[in-house]
C-alpha positions in Angstrom: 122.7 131.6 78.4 123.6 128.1 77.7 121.4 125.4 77.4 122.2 123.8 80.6 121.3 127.0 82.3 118.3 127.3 80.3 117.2 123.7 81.2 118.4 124.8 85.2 115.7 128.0 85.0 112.9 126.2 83.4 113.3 123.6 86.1 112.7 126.3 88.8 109.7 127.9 87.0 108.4 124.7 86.5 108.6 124.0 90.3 107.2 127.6 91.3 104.1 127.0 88.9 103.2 123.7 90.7 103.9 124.9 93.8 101.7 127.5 92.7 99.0 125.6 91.2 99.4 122.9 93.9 98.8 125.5 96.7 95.1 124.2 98.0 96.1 120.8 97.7 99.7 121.2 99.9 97.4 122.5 102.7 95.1 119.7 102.6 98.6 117.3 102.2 100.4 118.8 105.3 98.5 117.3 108.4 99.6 113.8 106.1 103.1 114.6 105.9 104.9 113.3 108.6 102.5 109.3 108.1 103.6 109.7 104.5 107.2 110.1 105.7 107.4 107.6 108.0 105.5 104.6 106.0 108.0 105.2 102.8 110.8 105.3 105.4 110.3 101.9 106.7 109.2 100.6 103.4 111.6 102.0 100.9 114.6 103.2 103.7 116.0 106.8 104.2 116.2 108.8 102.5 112.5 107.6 101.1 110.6 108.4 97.9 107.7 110.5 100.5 107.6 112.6 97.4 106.4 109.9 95.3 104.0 108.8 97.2 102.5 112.5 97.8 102.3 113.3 94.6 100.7 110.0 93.7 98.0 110.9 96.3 97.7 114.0 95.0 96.7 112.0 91.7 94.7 109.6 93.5 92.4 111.9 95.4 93.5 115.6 95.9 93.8 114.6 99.5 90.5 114.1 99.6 90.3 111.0 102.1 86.5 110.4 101.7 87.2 110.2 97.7 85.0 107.4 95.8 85.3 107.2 92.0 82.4 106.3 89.6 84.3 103.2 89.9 84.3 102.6 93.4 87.9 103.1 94.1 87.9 104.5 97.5 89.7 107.0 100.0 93.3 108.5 99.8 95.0 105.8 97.8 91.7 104.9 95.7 91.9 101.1 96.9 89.3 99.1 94.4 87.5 96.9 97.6 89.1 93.6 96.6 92.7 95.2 96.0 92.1 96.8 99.6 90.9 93.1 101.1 93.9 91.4 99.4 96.7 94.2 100.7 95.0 93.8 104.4 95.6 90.1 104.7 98.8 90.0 102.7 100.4 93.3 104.7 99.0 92.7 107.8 96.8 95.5 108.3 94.0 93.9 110.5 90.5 95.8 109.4 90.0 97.1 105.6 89.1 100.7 106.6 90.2 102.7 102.8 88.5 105.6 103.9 90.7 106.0 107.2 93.7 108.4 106.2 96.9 106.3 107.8 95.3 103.1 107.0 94.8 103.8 103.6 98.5 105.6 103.3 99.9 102.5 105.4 98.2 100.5 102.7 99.6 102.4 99.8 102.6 103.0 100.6 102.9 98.8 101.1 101.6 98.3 98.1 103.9 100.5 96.3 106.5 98.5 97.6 105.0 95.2 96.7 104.7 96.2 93.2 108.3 98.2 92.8 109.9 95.0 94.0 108.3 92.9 91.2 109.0 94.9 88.3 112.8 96.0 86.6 113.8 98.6 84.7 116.8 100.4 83.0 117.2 102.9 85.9 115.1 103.6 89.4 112.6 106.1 87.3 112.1 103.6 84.4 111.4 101.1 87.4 109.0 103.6 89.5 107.2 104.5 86.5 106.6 100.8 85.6 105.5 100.0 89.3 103.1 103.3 89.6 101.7 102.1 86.0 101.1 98.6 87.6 99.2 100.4 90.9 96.7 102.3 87.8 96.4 99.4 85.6 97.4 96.1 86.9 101.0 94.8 87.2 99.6 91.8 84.8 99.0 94.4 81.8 102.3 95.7 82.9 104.3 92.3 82.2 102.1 91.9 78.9 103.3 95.5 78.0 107.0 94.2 78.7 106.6 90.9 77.0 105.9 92.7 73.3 108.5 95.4 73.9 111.7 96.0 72.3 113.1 97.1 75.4 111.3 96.4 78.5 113.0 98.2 80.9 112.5 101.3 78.9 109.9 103.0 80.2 109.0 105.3 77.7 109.3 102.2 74.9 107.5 100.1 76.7 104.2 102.3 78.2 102.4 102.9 74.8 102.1 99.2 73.8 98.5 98.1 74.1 98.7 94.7 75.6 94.8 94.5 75.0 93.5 97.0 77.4 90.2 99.6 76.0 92.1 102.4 74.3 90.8 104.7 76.9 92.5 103.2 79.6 95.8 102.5 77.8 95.8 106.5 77.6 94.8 106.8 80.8 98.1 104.1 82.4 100.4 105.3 79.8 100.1 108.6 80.8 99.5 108.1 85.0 103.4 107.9 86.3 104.0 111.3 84.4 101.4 113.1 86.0 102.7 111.7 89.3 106.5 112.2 88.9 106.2 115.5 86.5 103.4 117.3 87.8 102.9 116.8 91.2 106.5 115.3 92.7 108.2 118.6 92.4 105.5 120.1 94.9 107.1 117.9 97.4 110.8 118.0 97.0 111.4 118.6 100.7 109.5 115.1 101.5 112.1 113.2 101.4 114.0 111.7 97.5 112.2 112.8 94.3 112.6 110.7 91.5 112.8 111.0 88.0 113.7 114.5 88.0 116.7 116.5 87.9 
């Protein structure tokens, strides 16, 4: 076997063990798939990053659209209540209502968008994996991050700098965008454009 082909059938178990794994949590993602779709298609275009998105939910909440962290981030997306009140007057969104499925997706999936167009990087998965560490930790730490680095649009250069953040949560945002893209993404490859992976 050569190693492409050995790289080819890891992929696949790799995607059968999330899928796996992932099983609960797809069933509680279904009844969301189609607002997923549709708010990263008129956001991002078609075909959209949906995949993204779900597996960044996955993260956020399991799904879960009462979720409320010990920190008070609430709902699907895990909107901290001032980020929630700033996305609702900048997007548009009327109410703040984070603990309302499609609101809080309608309000991610925005502010996904907002963040992805204000960051660069080498290539679209250095450049999602900058915005979804920006939606954890703060686009400012982000630009701090890329100020010290030898290569800012480098993803993987740039993450472990501490731009003077607790320890805890530098771990915590270096790490976020490969759970999202690596762990969970490959459960929904038939949402739409994965990215990041082969």
């Amino acid at each position: 076997m050569t190693p492409r082909q050995r790289l080819m059938l890891f992929g696949v178990l790799a995607v059968a063990a999330t899928i796996t794994l992932l099983g609960p949590i797809l069933a509680l993602a279904n009844p969301y798939q189609s607002h997923v779709m549709r708010e990263a298609q008129m956001r991002f275009g078609i075909p959209s990053p949906a995949p993204v998105i779900a597996a960044q939910i996955t993260q956020e909440s399991a799904w879960n659209p009462k979720a409320r962290s010990p920190v008070g981030a609430q709902g699907l997306m895990q909107f901290m209540p001032t980020t929630a009140q700033w996305a609702t007057v900048q997007g548009g969104f009327g109410v703040v209502d984070a603990f309302n499925p499609l609101w809080s997706i309608r309000a991610g999936v925005w502010y996904d968008r907002w963040l992805y167009e204000r960051v660069s990087g080498r290539s679209t998965c250095d450049r999602w994996q900058f915005a979804l560490s920006a939606y954890n930790g703060g686009l400012g730490w982000v630009n701090k991050r890329k100020a010290k680095s030898e290569d800012p649009l480098d993803y993987t250069t740039t993450a472990t700098i501490n731009p003077g953040i607790h320890p805890a949560n530098q771990k915590e945002n270096e790490a976020y965008p490969a759970r999202i893209m690596y762990r969970h993404q490959p459960a929904y490859r038939t949402w739409g454009r994965v990215q990041c992976l082969l």
